[in-house]
TORRORO-864381 format. One record per residue (C-alpha): residue number from 1; residue in three letters; x, y, z. Coordinates in steps of 0.2 Angstrom, whole numbers, plus 2048, in hexadecimal, padded with zeros to 3 digits. Each point is the difference from the previous one (the first is absolute). Layout:
BEGIN
RODO,mise,nuba,c1,c2,c3
RODO,NUM,Ala,X,Y,Z
...
//
This chain:
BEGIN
RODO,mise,nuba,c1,c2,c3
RODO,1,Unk,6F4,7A9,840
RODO,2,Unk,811,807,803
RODO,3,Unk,804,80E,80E
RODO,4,Unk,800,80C,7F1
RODO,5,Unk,7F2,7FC,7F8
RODO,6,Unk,7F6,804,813
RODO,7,Unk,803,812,7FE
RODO,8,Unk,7F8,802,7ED
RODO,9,Unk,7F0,80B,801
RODO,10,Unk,7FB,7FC,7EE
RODO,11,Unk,7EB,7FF,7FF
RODO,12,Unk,7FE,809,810
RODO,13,Unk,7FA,812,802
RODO,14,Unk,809,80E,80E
RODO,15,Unk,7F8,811,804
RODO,16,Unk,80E,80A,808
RODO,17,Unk,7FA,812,807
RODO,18,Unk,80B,80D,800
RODO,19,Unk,809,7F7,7F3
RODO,20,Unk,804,80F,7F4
RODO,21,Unk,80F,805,80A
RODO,22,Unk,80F,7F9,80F
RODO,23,Unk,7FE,7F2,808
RODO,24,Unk,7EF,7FC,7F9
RODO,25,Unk,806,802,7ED
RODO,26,Unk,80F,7F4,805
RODO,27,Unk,7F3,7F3,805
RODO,28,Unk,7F6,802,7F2
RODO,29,Unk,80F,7FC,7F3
RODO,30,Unk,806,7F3,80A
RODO,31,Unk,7F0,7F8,800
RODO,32,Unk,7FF,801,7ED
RODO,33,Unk,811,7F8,7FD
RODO,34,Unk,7FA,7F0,806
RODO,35,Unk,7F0,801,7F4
RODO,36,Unk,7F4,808,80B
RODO,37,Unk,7EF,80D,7F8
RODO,38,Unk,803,80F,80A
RODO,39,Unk,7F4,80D,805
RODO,40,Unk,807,811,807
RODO,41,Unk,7F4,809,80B
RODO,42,Unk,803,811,802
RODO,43,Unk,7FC,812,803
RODO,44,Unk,80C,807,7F3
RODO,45,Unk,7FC,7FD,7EE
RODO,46,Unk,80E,805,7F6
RODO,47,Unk,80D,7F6,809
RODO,48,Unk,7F2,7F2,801
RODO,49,Unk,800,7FF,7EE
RODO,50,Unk,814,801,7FE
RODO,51,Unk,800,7F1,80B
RODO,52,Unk,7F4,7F6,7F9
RODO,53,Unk,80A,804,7EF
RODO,54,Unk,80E,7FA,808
RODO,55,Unk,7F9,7F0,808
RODO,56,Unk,7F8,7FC,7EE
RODO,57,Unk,812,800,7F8
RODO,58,Unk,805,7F0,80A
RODO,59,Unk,7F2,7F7,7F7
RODO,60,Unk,7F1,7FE,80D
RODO,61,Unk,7EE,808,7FF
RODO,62,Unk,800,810,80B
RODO,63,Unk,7F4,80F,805
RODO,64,Unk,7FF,80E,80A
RODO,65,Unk,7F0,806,80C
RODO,66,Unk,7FF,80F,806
RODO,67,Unk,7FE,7FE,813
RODO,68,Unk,800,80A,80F
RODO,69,Unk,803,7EF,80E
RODO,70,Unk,7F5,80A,80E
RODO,71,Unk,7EF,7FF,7F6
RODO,72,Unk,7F8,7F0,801
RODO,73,Unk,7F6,801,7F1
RODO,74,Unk,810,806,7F6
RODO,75,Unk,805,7EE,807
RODO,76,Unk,7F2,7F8,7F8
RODO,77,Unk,801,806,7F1
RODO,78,Unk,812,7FB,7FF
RODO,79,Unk,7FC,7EE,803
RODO,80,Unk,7F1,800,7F6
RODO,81,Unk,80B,809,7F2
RODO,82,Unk,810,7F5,802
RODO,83,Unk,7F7,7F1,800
RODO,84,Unk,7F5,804,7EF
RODO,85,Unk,810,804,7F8
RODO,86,Unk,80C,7F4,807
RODO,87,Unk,7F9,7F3,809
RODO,88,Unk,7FC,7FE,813
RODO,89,Unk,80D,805,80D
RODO,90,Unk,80B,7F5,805
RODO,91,Unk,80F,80C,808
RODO,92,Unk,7FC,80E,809
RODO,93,Unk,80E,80C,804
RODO,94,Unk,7FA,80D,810
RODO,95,Unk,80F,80D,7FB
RODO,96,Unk,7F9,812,800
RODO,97,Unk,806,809,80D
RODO,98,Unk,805,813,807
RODO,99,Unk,808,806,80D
RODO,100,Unk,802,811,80B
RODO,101,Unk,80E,805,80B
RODO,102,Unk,7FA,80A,810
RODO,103,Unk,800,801,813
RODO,104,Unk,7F3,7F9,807
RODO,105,Unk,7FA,810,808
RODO,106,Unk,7FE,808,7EE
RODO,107,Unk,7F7,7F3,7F9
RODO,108,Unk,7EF,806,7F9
RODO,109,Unk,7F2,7F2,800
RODO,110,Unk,7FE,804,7EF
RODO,111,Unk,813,7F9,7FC
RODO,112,Unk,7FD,7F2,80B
RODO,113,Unk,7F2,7FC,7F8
RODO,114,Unk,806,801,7ED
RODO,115,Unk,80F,7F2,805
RODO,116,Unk,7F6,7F5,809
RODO,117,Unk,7F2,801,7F0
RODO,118,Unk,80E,7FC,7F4
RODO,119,Unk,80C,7F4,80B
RODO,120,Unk,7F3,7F7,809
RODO,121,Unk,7F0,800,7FD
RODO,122,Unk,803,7FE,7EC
RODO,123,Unk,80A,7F2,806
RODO,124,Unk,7EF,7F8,808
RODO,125,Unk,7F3,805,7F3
RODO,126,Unk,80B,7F8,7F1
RODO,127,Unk,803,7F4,80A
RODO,128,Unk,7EE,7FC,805
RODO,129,Unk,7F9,803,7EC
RODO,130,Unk,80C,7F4,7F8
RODO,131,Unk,802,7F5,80E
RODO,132,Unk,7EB,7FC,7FD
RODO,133,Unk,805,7FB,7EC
RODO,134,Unk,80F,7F7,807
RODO,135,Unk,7F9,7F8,80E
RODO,136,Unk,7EF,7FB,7F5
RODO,137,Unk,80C,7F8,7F2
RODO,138,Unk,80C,7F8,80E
RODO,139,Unk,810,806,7FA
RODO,140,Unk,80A,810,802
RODO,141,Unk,80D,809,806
RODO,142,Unk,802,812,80A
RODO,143,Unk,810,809,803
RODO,144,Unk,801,80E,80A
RODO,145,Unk,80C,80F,800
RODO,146,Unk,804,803,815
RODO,147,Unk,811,809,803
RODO,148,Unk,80D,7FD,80D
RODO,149,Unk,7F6,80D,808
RODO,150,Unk,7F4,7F7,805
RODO,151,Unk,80E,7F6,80C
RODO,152,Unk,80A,80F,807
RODO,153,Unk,7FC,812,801
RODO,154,Unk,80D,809,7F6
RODO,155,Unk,80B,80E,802
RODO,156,Unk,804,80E,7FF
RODO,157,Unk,7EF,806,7F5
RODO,158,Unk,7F1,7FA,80C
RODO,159,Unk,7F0,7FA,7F6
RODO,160,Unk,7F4,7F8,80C
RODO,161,Unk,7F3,7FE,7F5
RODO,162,Unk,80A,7F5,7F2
RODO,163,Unk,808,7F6,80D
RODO,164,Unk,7F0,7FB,809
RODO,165,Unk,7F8,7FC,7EE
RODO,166,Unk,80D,7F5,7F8
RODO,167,Unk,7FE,7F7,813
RODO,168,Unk,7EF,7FF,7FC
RODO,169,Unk,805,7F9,7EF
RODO,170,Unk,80A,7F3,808
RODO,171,Unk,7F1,7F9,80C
RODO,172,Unk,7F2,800,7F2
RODO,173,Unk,80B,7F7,7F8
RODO,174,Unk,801,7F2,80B
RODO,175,Unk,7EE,800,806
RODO,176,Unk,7FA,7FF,7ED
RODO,177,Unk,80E,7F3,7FD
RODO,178,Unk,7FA,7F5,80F
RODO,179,Unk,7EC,804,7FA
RODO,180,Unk,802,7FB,7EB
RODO,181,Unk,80E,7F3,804
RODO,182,Unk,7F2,7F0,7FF
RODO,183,Unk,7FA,80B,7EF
RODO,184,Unk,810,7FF,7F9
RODO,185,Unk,804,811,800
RODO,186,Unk,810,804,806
RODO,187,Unk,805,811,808
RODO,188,Unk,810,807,803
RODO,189,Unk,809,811,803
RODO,190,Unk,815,809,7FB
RODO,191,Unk,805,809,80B
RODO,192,Unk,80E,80A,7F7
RODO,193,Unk,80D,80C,80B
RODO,194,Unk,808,80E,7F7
RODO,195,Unk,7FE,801,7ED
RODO,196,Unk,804,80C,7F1
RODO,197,Unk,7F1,807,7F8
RODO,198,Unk,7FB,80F,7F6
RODO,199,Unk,7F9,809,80E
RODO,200,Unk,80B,7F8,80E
RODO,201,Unk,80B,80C,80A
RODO,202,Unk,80D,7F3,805
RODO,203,Unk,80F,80C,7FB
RODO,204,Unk,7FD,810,809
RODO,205,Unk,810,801,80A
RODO,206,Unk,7F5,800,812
RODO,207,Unk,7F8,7EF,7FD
RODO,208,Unk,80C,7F7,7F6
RODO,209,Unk,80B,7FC,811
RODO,210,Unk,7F1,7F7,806
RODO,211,Unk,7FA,7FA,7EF
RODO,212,Unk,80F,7F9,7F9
RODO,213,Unk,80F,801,80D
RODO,214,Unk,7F5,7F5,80D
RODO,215,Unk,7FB,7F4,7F4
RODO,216,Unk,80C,7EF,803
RODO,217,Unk,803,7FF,7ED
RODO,218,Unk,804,812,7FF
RODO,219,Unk,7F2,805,7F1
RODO,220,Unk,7EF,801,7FB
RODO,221,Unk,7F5,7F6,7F5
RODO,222,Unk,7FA,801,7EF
RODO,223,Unk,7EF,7FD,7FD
RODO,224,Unk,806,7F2,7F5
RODO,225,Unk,805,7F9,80E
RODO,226,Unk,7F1,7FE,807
RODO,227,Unk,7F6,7F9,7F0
RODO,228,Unk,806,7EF,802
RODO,229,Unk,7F8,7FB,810
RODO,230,Unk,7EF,809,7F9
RODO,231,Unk,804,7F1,7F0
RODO,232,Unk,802,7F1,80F
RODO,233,Unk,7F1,805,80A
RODO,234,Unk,7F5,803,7EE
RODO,235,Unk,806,7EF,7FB
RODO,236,Unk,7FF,7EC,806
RODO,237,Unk,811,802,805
RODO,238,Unk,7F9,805,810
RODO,239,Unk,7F1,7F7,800
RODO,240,Unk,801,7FA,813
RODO,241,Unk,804,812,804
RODO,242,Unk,7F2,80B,808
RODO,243,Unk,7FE,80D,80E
RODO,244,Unk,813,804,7FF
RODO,245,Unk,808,811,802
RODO,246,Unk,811,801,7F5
RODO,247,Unk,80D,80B,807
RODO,248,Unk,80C,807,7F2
RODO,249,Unk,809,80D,808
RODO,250,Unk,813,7FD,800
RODO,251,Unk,801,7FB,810
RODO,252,Unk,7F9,80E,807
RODO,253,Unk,7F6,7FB,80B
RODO,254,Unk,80D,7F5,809
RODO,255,Unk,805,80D,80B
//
């Protein structure tokens, strides 16, 4: 088997959540352009479906479930759904995410709640349903979404709340990594810095000096940039990889 041929997803089945749209969408695509069935699970359906067209255009089976990440049966259904259609898991992609900018004195419990519902403890309950299919079939691969946030605390918006969940991120992926690693189920997290989404606000004059300026290679990422390492940890290129948190951040966090 050469290096290249490592990397080639072809038979195996991804389930990417919040993969209609940034980051996520990258990852779904990339995965399909190394032969991968993709499912995208996500709330919205319209751009679900434009996805899923799109992904179908490179030649690989896709579907989209509609899934809202903080239900747990919503979860299960996804996995008993994927599975029927496609096959059983064998790349899980923990990407749906949100984020609110606020001092922590404003923060209502309601907003701290709703991010730590979506960014952390969606995280643990996809983890935990498809990790019991992967762990029972002895093979699998999760990748979770953490954010350079989850390293530093960034300025000069504050957003507690996000930060201390993409932490979270970080450290349940190393304990599932270092529980499944026997079961062959490997477990590892990205941790992006700046990047250029749809809903990002990178290039408002009052963050980009600290957004872009104080970044070592003087620019943000494009969520293409990311999609790449999501392929290597999906694929057997990484095979003796597990419980590793990825920084792609420009340098960033060399400072």
């Amino acid at each position: 088997m050469s290096v290249l041929d490592t990397f080639n997803l072809s038979g195996k089945v991804a389930v990417v959540t919040g993969g209609n749209s940034g980051i996520g969408k990258a990852i779904a695509v990339g995965l399909a352009q190394v032969g991968a069935a993709v499912a995208v699970a996500a709330r919205d359906e319209e751009r679900n479906e434009q996805t899923v067209k799109e992904l179908r255009g490179l030649g690989v089976d896709a579907i989209a479930v509609r899934t809202d990440v903080t239900s747990r049966s919503e979860l299960t259904s996804m996995r008993d759904q994927v599975t029927s259609q496609l096959g059983p898991i064998d790349v899980l992609v923990n990407n749906a995410g949100i984020g609110i900018h606020s001092d922590a004195l404003a923060l209502s419990d309601e907003d701290w709640d709703r991010v730590m519902a979506t960014n952390l403890d969606a995280v643990w309950k996809a983890s935990q349903i498809v990790g019991e299919q992967m762990v029972s079939r002895g093979q699998g691969s999760i990748i979770n979404i953490g954010s350079i946030s989850g390293f530093i605390v960034n300025r000069p918006q504050w957003h507690a709340p996000y930060a201390i969940a993409k932490a979270g991120v970080h450290h349940l992926t190393k304990s599932l990594a270092a529980e499944w690693a026997t079961k062959n189920v490997r477990v590892n997290a990205i941790a992006p810095g700046y990047v250029k989404t749809g809903i990002a606000d990178i290039d408002l004059p009052e963050y980009r000096h600290y957004w872009v300026d104080e970044v070592p290679m003087q620019r943000y990422a494009a969520p293409e940039e990311i999609a790449p390492t999501a392929v290597y940890l999906a694929s057997s290129a990484s095979s003796f990889m597990t419980g590793t948190v990825l920084l792609i951040d420009g340098g960033y966090t060399l400072w």
